[in-house]
C-alpha positions as CSV (number, residue, x, y, z in Angstrom):
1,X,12.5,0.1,-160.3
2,X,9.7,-2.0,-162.0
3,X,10.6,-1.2,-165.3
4,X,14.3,-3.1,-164.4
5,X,13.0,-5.8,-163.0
6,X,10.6,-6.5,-165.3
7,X,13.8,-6.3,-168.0
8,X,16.0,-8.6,-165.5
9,X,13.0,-11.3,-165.5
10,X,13.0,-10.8,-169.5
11,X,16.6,-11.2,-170.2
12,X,17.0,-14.1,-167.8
13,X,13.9,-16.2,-169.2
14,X,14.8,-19.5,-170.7
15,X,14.5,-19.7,-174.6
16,X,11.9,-22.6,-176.1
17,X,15.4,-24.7,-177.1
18,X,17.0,-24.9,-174.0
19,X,19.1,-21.9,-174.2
20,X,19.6,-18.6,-172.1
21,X,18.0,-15.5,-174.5
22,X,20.6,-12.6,-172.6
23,X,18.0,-9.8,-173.7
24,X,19.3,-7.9,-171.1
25,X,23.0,-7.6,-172.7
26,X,22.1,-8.2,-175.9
27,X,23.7,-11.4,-176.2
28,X,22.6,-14.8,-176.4
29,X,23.8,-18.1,-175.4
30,X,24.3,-21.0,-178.0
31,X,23.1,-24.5,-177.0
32,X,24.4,-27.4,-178.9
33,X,21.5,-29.2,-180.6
34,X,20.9,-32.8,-179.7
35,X,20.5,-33.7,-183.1
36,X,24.1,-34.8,-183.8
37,X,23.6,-38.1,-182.8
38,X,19.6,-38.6,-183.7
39,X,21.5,-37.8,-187.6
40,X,24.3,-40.4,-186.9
41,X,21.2,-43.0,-185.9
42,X,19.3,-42.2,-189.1
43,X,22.6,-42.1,-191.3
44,X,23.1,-45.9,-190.0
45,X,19.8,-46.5,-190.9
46,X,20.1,-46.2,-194.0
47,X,22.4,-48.1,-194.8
48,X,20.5,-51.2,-194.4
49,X,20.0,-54.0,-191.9
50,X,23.0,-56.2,-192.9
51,X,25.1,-53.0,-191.8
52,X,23.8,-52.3,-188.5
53,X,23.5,-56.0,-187.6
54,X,28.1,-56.2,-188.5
55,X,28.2,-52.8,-186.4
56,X,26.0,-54.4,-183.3
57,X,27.6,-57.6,-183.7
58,X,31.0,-55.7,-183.4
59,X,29.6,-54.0,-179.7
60,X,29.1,-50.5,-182.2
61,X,33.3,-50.8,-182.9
62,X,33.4,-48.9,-186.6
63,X,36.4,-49.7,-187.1
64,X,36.4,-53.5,-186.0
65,X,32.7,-53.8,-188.3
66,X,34.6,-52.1,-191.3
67,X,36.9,-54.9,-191.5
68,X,34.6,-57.7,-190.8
69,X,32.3,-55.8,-193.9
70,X,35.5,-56.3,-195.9
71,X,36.6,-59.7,-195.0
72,X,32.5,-60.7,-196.1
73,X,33.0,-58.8,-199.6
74,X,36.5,-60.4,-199.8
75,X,34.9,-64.0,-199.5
76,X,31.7,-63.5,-201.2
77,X,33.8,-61.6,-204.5
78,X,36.3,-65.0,-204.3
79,X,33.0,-67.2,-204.8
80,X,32.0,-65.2,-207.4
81,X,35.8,-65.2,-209.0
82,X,35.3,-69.2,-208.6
83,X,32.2,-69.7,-210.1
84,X,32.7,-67.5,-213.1
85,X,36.0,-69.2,-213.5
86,X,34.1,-72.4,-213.2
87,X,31.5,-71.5,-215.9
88,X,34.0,-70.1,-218.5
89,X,35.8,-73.7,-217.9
90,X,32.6,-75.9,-218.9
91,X,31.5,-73.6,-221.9
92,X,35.5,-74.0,-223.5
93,X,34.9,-77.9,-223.2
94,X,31.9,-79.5,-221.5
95,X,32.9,-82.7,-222.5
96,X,35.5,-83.1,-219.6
97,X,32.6,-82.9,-217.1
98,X,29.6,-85.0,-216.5
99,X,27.7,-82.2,-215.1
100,X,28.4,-78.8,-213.9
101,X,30.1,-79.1,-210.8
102,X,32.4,-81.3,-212.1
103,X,34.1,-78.6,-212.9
104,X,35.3,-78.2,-209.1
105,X,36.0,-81.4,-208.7
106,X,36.3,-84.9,-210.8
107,X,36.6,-83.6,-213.8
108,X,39.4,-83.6,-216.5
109,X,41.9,-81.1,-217.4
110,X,41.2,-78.3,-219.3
111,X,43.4,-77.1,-221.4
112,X,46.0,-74.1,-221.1
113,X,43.9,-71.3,-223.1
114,X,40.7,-72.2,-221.0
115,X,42.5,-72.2,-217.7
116,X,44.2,-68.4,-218.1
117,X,41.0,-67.4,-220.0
118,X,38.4,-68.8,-216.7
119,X,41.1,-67.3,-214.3
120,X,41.2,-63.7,-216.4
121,X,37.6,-63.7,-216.1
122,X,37.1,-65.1,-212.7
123,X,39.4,-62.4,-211.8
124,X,37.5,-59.4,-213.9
125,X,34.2,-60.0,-212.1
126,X,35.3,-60.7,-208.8
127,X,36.9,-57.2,-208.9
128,X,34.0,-55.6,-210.3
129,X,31.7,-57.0,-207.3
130,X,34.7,-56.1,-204.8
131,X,34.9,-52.9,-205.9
132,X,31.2,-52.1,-205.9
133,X,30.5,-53.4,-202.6
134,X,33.4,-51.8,-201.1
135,X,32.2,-48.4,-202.0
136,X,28.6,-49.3,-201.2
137,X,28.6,-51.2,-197.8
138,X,32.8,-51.9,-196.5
139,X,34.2,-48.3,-196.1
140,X,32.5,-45.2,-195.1
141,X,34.8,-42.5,-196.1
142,X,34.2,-42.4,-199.6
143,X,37.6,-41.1,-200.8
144,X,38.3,-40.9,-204.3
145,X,36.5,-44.1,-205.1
146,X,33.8,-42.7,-206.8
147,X,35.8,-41.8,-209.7
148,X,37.4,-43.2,-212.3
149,X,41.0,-43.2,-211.6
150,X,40.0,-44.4,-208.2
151,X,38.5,-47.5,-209.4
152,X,41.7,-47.8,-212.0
153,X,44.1,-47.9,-208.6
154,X,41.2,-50.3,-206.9
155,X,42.2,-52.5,-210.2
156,X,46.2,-52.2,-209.7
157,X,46.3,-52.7,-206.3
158,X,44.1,-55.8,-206.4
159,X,46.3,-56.8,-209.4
160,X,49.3,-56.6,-207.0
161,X,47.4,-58.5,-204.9
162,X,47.4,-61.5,-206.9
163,X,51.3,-61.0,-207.8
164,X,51.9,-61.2,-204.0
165,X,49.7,-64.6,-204.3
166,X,51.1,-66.4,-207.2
167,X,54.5,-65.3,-206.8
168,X,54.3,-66.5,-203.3
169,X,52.9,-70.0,-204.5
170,X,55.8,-70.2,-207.1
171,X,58.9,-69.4,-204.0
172,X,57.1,-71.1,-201.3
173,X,55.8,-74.6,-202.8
174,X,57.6,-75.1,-206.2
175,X,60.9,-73.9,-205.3
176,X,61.5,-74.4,-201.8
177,X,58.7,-77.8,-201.6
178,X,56.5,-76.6,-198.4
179,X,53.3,-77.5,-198.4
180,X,50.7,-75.6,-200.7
181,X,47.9,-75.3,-198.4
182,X,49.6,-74.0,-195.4
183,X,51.4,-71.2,-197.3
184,X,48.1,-70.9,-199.4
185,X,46.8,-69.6,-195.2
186,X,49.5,-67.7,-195.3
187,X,49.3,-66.0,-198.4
188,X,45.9,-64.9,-197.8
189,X,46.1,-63.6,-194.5
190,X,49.0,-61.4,-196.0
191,X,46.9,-60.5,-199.2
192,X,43.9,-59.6,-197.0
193,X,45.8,-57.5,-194.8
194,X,47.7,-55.9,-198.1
195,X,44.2,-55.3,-199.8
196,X,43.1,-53.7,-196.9
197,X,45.5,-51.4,-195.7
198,X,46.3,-50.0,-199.1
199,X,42.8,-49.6,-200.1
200,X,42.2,-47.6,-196.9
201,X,45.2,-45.7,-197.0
202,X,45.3,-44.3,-200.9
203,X,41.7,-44.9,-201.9
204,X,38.9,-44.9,-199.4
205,X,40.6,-42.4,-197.1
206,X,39.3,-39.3,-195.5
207,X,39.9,-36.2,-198.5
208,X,40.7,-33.9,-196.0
């Protein structure tokens, strides 16, 4: 009688991590480790302040701070498409421009071959820093974005992003006469919501 008592106290005792050691039936229980969501903490951490502050300001919505991270890359890779465009401009001709920033505004026309070359190369760079900071900071499932044919279908769909955009421009304001900055809205809400929902969809999506 002591010697199954003592071996009921044994094989009821409460393992060091929480679980129930079943000695007695030679099974044990398996407690689920609270260190699923201490790793989902420290996997946020890492990926820098300017991340977690888009994920608190969105009240810890993912999917809401994913698309606010890609509306920031969108705007900050159209600056860089401007200013590249801009600097490509004043080196063709710097006499049409006083200074620099002329080139934005005041400043005379440049001709046709600086124009498409400034907009090819506005274009080239601001897709470069797009596509790096997409796969860096906007999406977390990494998809095939990592390779090379994945950043060749990051280029085609962003190059049928801009079809959508001029060919818009040409329907909407030269052929039908509305006026160029309210379709220029409109075009750009539909262009965002294009870039996005392809890039999610064929590129940064979820290999299994």
């Amino acid at each position: 009688m002591l010697k199954e008592d003592i071996k009921n106290r044994v094989s009821t005792r409460q393992a060091p991590d929480g679980a129930v050691a079943g000695l007695g039936s030679g099974k044990s229980a398996v407690s689920v480790p609270a260190g699923g969501a201490r790793q989902s903490t420290q996997s946020e951490e890492k990926k820098g302040f300017l991340y977690r502050l888009v994920l608190k300001i969105c009240r810890g919505n993912k999917k809401l701070a994913e698309i606010l991270r890609f509306c920031i890359v969108g705007g900050l890779a159209t600056v860089v498409d401007f200013f590249v465009m801009g600097v490509t401009l004043y080196i063709f001709d710097p006499s049409l421009y006083p200074n620099f920033f002329n080139v934005f505004y005041g400043g005379g026309t440049p001709s046709t071959l600086a124009s498409c070359v400034g907009t090819g190369a506005g274009f080239l760079v601001g897709l470069a820093v797009n596509y790096a900071l997409s796969v860096l900071f906007v999406f977390d499932e990494k998809g095939s974005s990592k390779t090379f044919s994945g950043f060749v279908v990051f280029a085609l769909l962003s190059a049928g992003g801009l079809a959508i955009n001029v060919l818009g421009m040409y329907l909407l304001v030269d052929l039908a006469h509305l006026n160029e900055w309210i379709i220029k809205i409109v075009l750009t809400l539909v262009v965002l919501v294009y870039n996005y929902a392809t890039r999610k969809l064929i590129i940064f999506r979820n290999k299994k």
